[in-house]
mmCIF file of the N, C-alpha and C atoms, coordinates in Angstrom:
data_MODEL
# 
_entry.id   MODEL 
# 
loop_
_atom_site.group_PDB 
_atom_site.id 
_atom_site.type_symbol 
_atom_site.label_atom_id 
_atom_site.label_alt_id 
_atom_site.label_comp_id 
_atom_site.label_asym_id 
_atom_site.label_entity_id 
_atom_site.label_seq_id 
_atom_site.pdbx_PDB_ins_code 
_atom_site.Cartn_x 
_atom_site.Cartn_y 
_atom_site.Cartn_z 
_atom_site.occupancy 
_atom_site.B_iso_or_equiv 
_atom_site.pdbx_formal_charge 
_atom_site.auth_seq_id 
_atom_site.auth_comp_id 
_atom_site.auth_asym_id 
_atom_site.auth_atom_id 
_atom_site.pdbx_PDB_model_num 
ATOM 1   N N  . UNK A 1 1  ? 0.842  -1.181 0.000   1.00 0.00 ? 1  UNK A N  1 
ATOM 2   C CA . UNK A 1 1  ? 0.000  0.000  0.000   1.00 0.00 ? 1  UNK A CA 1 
ATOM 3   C C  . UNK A 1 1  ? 0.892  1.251  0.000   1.00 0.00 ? 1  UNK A C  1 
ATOM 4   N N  . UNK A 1 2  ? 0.774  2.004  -0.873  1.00 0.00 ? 2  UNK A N  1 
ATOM 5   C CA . UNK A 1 2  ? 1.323  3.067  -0.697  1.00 0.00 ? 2  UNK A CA 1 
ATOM 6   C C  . UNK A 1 2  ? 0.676  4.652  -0.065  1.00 0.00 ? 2  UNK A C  1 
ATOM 7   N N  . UNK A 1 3  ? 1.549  5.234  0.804   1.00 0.00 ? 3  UNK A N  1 
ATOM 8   C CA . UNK A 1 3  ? 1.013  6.171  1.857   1.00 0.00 ? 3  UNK A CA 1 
ATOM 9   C C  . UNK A 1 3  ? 1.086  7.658  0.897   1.00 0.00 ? 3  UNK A C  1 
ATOM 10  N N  . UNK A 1 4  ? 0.117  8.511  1.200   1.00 0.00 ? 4  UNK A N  1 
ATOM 11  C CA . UNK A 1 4  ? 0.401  10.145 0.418   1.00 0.00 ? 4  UNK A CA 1 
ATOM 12  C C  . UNK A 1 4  ? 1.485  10.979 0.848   1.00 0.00 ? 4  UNK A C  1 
ATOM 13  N N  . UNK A 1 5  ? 2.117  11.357 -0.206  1.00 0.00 ? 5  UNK A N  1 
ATOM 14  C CA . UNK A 1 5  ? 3.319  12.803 0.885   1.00 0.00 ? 5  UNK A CA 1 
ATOM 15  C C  . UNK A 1 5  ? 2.186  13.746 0.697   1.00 0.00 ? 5  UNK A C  1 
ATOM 16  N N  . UNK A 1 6  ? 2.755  14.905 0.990   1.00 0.00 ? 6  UNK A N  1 
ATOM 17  C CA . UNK A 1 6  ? 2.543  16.289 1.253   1.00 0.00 ? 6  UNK A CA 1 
ATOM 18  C C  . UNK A 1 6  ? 3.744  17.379 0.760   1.00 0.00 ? 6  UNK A C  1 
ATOM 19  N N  . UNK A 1 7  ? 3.525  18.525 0.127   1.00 0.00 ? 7  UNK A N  1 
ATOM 20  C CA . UNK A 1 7  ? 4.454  18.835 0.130   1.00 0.00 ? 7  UNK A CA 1 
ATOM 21  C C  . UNK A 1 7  ? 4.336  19.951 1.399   1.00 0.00 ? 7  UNK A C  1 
ATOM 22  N N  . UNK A 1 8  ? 5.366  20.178 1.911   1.00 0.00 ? 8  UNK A N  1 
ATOM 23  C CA . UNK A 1 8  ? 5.422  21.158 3.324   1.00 0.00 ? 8  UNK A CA 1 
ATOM 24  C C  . UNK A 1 8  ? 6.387  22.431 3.065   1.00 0.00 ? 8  UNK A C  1 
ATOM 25  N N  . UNK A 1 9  ? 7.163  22.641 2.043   1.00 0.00 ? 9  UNK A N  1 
ATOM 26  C CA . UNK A 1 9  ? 7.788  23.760 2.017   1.00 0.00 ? 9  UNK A CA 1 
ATOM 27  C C  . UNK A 1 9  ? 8.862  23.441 0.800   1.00 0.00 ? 9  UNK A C  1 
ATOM 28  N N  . UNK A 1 10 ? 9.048  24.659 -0.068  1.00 0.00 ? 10 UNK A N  1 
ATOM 29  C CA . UNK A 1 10 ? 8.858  25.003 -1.613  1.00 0.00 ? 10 UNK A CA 1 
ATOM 30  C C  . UNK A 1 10 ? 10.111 26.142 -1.453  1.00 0.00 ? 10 UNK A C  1 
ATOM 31  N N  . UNK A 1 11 ? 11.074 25.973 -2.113  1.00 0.00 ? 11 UNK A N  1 
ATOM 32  C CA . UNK A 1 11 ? 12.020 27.119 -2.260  1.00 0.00 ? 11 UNK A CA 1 
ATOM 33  C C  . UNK A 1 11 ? 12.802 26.471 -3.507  1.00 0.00 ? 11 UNK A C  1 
ATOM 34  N N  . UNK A 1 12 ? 13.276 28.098 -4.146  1.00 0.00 ? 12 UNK A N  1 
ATOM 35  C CA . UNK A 1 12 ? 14.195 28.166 -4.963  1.00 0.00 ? 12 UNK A CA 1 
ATOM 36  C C  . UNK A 1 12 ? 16.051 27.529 -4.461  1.00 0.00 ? 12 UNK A C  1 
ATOM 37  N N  . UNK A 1 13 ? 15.882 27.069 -3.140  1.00 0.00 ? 13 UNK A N  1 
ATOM 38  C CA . UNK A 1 13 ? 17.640 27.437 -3.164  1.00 0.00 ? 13 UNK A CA 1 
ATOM 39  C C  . UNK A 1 13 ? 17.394 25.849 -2.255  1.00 0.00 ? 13 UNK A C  1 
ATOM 40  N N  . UNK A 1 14 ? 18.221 24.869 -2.852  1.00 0.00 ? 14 UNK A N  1 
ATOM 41  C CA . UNK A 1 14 ? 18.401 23.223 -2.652  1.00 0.00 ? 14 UNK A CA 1 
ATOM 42  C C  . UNK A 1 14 ? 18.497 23.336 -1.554  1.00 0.00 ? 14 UNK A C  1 
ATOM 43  N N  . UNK A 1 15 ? 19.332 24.226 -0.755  1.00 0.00 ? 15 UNK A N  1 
ATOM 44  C CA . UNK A 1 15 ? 20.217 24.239 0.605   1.00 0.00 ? 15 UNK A CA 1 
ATOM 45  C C  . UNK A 1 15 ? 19.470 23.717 1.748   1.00 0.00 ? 15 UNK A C  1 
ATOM 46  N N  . UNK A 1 16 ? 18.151 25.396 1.234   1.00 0.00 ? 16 UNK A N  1 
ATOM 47  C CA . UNK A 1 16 ? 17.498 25.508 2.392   1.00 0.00 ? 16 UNK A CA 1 
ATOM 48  C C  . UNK A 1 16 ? 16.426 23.933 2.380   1.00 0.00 ? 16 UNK A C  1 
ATOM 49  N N  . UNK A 1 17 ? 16.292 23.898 1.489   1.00 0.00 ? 17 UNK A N  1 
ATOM 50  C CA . UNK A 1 17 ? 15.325 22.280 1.779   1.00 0.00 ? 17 UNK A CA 1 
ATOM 51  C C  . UNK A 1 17 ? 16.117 21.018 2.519   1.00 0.00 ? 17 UNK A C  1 
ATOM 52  N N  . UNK A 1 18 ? 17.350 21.086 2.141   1.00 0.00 ? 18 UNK A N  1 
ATOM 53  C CA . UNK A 1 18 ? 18.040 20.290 2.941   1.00 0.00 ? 18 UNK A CA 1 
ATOM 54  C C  . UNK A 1 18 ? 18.091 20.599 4.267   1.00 0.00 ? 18 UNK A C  1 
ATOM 55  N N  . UNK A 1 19 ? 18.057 21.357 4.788   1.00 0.00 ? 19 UNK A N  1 
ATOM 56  C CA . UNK A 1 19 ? 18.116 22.469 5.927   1.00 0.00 ? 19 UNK A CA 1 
ATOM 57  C C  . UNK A 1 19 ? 16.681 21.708 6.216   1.00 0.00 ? 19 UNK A C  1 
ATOM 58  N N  . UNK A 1 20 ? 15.449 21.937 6.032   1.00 0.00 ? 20 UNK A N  1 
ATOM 59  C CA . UNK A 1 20 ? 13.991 21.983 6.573   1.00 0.00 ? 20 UNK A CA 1 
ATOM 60  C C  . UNK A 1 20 ? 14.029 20.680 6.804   1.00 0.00 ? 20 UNK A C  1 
ATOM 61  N N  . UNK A 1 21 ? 14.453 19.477 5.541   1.00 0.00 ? 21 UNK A N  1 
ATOM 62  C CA . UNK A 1 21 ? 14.748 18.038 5.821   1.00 0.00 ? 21 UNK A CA 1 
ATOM 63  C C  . UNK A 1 21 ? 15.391 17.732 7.128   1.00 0.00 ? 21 UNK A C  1 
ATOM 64  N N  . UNK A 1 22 ? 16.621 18.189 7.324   1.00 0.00 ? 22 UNK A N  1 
ATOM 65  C CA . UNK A 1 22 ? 17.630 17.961 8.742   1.00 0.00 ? 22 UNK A CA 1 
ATOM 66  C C  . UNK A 1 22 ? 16.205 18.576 9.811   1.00 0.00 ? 22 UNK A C  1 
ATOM 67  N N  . UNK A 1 23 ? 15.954 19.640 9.405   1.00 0.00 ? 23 UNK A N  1 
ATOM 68  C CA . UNK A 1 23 ? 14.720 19.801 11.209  1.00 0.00 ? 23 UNK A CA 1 
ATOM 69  C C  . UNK A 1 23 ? 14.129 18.781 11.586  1.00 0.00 ? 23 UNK A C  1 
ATOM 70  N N  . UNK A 1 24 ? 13.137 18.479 10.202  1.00 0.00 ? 24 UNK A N  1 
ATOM 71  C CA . UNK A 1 24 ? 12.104 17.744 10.474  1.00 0.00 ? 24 UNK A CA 1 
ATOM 72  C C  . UNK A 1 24 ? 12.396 15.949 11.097  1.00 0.00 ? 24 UNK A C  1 
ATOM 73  N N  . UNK A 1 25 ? 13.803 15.907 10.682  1.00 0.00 ? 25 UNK A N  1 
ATOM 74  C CA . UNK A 1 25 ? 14.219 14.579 11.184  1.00 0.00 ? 25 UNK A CA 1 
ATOM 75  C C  . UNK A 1 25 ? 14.687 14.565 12.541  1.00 0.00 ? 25 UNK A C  1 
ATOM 76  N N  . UNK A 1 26 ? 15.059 15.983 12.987  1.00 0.00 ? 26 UNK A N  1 
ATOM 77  C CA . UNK A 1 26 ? 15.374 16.079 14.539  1.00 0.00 ? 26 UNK A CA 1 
ATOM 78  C C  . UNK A 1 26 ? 14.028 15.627 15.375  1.00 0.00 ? 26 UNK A C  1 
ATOM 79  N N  . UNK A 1 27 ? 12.878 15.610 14.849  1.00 0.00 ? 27 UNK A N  1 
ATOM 80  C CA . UNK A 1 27 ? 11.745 15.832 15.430  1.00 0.00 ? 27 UNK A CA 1 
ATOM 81  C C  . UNK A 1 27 ? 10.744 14.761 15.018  1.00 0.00 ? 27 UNK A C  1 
ATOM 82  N N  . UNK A 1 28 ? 11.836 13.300 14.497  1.00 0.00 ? 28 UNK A N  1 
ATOM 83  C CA . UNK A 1 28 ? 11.592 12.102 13.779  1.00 0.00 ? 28 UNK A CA 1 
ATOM 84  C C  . UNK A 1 28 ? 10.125 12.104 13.152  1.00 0.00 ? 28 UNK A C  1 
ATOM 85  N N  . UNK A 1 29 ? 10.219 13.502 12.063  1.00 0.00 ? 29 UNK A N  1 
ATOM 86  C CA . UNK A 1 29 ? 9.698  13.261 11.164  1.00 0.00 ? 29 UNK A CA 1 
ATOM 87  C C  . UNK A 1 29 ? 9.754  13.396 9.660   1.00 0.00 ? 29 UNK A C  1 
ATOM 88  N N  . UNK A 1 30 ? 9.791  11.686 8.767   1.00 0.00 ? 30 UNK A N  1 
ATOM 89  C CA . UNK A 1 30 ? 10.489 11.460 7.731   1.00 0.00 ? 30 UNK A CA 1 
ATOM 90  C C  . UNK A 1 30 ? 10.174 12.712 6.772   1.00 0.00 ? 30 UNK A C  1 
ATOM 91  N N  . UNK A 1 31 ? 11.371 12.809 5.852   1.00 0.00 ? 31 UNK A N  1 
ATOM 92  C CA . UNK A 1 31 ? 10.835 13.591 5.275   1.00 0.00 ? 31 UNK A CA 1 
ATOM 93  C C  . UNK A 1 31 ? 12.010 13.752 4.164   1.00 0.00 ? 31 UNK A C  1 
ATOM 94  N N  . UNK A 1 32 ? 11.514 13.635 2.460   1.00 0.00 ? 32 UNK A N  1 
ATOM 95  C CA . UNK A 1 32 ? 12.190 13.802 1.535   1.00 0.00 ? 32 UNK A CA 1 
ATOM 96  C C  . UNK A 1 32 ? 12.654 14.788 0.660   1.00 0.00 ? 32 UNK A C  1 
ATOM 97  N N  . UNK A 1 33 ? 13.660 15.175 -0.004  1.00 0.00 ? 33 UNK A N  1 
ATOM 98  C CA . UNK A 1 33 ? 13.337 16.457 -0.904  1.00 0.00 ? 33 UNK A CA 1 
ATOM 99  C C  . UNK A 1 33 ? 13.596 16.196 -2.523  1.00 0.00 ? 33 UNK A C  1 
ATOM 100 N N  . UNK A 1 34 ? 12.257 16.390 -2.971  1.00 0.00 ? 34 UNK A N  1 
ATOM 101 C CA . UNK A 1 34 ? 12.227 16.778 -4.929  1.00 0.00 ? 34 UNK A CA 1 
ATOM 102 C C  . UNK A 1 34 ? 12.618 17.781 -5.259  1.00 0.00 ? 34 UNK A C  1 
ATOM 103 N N  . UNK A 1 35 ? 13.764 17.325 -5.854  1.00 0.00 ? 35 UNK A N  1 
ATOM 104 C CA . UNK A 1 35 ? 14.363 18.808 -6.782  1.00 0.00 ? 35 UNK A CA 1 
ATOM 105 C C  . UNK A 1 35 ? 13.544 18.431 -8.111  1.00 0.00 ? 35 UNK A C  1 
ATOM 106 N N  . UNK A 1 36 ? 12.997 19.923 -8.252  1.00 0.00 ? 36 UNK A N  1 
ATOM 107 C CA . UNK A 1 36 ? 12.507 20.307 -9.593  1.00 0.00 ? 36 UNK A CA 1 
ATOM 108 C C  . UNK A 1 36 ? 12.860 21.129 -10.436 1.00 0.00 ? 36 UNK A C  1 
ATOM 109 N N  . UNK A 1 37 ? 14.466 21.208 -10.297 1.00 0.00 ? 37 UNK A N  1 
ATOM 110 C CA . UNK A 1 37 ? 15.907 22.258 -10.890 1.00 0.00 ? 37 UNK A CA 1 
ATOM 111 C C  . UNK A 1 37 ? 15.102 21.780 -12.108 1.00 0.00 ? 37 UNK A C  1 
ATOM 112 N N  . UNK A 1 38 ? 15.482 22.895 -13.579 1.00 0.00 ? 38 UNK A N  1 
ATOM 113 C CA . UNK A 1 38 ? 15.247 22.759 -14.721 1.00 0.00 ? 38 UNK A CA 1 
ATOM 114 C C  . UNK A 1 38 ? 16.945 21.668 -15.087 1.00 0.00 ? 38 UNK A C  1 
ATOM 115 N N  . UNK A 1 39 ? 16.471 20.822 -15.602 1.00 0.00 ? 39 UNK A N  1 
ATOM 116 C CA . UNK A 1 39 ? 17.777 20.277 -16.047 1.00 0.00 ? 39 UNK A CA 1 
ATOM 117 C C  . UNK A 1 39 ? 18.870 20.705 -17.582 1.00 0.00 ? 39 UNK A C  1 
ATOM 118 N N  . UNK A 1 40 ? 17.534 21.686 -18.302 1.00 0.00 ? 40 UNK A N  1 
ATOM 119 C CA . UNK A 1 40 ? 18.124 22.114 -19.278 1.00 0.00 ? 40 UNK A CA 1 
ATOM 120 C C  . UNK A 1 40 ? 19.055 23.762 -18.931 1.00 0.00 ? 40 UNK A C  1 
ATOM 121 N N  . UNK A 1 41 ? 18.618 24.135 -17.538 1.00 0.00 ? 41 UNK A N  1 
ATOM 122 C CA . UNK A 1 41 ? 19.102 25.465 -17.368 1.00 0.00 ? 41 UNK A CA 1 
ATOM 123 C C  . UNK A 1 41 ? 19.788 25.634 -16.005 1.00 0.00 ? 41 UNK A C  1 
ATOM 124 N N  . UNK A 1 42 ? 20.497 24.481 -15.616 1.00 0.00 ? 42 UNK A N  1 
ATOM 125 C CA . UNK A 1 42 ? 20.614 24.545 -14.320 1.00 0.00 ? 42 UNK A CA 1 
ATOM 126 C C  . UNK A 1 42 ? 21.803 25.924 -13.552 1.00 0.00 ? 42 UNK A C  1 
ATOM 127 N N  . UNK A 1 43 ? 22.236 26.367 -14.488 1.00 0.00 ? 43 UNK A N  1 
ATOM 128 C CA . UNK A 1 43 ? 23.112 27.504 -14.011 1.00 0.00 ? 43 UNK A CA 1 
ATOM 129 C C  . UNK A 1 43 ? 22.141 28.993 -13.808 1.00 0.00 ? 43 UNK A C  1 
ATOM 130 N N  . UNK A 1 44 ? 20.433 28.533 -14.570 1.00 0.00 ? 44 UNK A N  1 
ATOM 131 C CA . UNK A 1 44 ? 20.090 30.081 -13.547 1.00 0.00 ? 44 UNK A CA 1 
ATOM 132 C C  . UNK A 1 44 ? 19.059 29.502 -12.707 1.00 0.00 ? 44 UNK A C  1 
ATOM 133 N N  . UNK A 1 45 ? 19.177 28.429 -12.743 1.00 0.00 ? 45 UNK A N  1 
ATOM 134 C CA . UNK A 1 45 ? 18.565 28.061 -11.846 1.00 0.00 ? 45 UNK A CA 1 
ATOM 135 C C  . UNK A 1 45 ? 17.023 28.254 -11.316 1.00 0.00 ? 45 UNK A C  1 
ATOM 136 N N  . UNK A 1 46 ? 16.619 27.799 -12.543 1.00 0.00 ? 46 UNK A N  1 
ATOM 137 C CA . UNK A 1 46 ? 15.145 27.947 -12.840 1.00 0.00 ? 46 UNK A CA 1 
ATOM 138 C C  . UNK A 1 46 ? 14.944 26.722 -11.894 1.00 0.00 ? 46 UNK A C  1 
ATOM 139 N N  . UNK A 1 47 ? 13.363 26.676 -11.053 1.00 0.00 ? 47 UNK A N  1 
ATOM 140 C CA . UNK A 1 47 ? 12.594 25.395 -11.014 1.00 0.00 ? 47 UNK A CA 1 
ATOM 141 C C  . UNK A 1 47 ? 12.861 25.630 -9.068  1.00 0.00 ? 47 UNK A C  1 
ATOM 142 N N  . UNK A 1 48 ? 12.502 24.638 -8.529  1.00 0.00 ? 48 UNK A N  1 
ATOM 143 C CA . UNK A 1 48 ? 12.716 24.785 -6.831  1.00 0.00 ? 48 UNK A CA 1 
ATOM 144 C C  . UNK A 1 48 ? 12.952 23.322 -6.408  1.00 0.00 ? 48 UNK A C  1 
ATOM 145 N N  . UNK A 1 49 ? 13.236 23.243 -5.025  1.00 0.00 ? 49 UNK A N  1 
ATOM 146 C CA . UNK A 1 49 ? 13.546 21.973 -4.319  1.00 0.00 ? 49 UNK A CA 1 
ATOM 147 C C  . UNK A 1 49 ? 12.094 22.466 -3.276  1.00 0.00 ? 49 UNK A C  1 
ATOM 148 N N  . UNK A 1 50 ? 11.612 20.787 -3.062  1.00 0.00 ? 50 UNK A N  1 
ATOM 149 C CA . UNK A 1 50 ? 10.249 20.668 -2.124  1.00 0.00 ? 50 UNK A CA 1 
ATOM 150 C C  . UNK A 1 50 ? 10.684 19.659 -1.408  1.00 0.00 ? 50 UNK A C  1 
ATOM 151 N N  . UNK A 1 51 ? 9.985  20.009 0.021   1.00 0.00 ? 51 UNK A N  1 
ATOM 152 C CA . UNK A 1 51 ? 10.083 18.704 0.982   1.00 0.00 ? 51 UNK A CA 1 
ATOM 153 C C  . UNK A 1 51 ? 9.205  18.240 1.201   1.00 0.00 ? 51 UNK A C  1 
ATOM 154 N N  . UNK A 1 52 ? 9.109  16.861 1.435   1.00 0.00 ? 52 UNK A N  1 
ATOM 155 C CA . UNK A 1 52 ? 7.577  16.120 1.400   1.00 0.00 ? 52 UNK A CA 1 
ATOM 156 C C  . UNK A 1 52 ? 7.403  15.531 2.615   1.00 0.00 ? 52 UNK A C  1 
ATOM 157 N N  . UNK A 1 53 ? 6.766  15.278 3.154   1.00 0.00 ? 53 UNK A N  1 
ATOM 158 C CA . UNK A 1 53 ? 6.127  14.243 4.504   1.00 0.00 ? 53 UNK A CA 1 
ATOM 159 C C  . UNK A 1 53 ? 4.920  13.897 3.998   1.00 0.00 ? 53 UNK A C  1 
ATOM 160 N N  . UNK A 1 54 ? 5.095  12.621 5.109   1.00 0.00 ? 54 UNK A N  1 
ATOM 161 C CA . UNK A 1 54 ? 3.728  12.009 4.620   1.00 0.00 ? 54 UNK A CA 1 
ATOM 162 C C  . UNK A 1 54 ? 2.877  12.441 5.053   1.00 0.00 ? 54 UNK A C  1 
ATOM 163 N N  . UNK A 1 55 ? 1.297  12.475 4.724   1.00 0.00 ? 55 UNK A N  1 
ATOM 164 C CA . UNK A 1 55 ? 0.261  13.481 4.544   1.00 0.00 ? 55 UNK A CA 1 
ATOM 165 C C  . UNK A 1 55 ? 0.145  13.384 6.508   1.00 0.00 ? 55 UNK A C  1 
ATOM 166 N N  . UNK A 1 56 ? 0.192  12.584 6.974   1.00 0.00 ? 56 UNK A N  1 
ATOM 167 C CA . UNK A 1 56 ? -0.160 12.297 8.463   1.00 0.00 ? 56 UNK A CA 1 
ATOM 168 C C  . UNK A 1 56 ? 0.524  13.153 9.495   1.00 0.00 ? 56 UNK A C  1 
ATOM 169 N N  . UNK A 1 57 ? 1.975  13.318 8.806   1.00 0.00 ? 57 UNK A N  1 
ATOM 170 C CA . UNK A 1 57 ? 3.026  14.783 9.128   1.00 0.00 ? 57 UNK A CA 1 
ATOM 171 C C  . UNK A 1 57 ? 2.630  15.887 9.186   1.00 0.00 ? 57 UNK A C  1 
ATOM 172 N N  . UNK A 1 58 ? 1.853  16.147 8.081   1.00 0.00 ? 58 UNK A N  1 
ATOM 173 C CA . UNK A 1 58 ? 1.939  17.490 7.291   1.00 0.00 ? 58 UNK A CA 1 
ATOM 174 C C  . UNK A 1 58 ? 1.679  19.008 8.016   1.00 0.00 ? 58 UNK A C  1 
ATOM 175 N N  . UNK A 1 59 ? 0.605  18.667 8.903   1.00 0.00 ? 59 UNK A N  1 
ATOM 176 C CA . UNK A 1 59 ? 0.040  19.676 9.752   1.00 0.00 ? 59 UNK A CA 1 
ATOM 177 C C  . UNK A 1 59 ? 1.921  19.962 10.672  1.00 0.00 ? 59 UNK A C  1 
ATOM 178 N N  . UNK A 1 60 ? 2.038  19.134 11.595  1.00 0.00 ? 60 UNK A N  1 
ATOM 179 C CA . UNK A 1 60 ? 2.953  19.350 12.359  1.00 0.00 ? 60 UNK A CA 1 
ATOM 180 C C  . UNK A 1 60 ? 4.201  19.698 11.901  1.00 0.00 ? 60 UNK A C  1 
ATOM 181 N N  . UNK A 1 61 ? 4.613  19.380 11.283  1.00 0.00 ? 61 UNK A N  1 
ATOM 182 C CA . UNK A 1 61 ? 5.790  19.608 9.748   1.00 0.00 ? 61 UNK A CA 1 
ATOM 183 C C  . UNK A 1 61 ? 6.156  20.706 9.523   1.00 0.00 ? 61 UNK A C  1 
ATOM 184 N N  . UNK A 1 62 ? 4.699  21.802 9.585   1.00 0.00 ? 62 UNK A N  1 
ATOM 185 C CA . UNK A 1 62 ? 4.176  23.059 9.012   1.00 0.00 ? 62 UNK A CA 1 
ATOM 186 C C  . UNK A 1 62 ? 4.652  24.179 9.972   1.00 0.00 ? 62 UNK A C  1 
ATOM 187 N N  . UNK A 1 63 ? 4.137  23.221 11.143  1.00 0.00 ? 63 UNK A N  1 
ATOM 188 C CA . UNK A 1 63 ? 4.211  24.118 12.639  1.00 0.00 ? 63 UNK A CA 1 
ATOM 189 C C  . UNK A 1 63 ? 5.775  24.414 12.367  1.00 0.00 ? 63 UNK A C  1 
ATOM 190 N N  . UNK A 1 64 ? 6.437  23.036 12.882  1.00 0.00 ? 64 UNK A N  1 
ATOM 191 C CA . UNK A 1 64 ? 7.901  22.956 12.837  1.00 0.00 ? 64 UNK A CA 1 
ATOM 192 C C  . UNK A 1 64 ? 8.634  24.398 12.572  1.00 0.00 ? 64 UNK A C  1 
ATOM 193 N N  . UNK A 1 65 ? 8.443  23.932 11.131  1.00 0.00 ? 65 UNK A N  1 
ATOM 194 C CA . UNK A 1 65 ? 9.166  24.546 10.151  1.00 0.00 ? 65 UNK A CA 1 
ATOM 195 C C  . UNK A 1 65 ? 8.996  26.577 10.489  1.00 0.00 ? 65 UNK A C  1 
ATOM 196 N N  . UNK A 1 66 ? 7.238  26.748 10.192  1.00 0.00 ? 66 UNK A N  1 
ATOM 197 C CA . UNK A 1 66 ? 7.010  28.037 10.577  1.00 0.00 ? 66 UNK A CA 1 
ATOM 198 C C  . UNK A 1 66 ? 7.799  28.546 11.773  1.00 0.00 ? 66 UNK A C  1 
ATOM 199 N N  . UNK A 1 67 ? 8.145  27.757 13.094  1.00 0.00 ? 67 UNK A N  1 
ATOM 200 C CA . UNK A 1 67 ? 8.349  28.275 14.271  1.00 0.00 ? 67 UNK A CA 1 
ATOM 201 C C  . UNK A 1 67 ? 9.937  28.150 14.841  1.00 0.00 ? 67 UNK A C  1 
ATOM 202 N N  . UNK A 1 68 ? 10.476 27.088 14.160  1.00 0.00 ? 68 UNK A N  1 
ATOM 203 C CA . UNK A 1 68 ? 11.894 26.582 14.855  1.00 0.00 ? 68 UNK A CA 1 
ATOM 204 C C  . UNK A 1 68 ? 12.693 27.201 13.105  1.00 0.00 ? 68 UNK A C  1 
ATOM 205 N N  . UNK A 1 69 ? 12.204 27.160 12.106  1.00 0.00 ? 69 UNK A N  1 
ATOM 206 C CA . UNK A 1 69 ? 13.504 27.172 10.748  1.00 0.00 ? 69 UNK A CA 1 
ATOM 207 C C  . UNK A 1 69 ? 13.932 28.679 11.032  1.00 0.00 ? 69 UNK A C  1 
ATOM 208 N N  . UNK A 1 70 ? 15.307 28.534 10.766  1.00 0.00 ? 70 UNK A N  1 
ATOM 209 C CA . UNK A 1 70 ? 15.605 30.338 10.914  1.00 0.00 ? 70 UNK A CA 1 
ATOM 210 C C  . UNK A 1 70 ? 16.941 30.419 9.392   1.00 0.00 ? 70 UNK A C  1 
ATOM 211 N N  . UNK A 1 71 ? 16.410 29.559 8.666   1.00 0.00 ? 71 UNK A N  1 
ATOM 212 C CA . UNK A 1 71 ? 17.129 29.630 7.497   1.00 0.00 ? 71 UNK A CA 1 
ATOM 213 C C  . UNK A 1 71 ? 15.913 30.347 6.536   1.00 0.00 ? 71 UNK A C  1 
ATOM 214 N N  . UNK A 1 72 ? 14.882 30.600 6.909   1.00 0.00 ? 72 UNK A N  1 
ATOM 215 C CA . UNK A 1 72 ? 13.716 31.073 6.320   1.00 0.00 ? 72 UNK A CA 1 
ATOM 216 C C  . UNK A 1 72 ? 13.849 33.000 5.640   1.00 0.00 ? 72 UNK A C  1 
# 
């Protein structure tokens, strides 16, 4: 059976999603990131990186992120 993500937070710059990923795992909750870099333009860097949790996360994820990220 497969479970729903969510996406929980959307930026232009890879870093910071890696960044929101590392929180959300302090706070053991899983969580992946889709880069959606343009692959034909990657030097201006069209497109964003998203982090996903699963939909059951998502609310708390949100909190997280809004209240503890200071890479924001």
């Amino acid at each position: 059976m497969s479970e729903n993500w969510e996406s929980v937070y959307i930026t232009p710059l890879p870093h910071r999603a890696e960044l929101a990923k590392a929180l959300l795992s302090e706070h053991d909750i899983p969580a992946v990131v889709i880069n959606r870099q343009s692959s034909s333009y990657p030097t201006i860097g069209w497109g964003k990186s998203e982090v996903h949790v699963l939909a059951k996360d998502a609310v708390l994820a949100k909190v997280i992120l809004e209240n503890e990220a200071t890479f924001s």
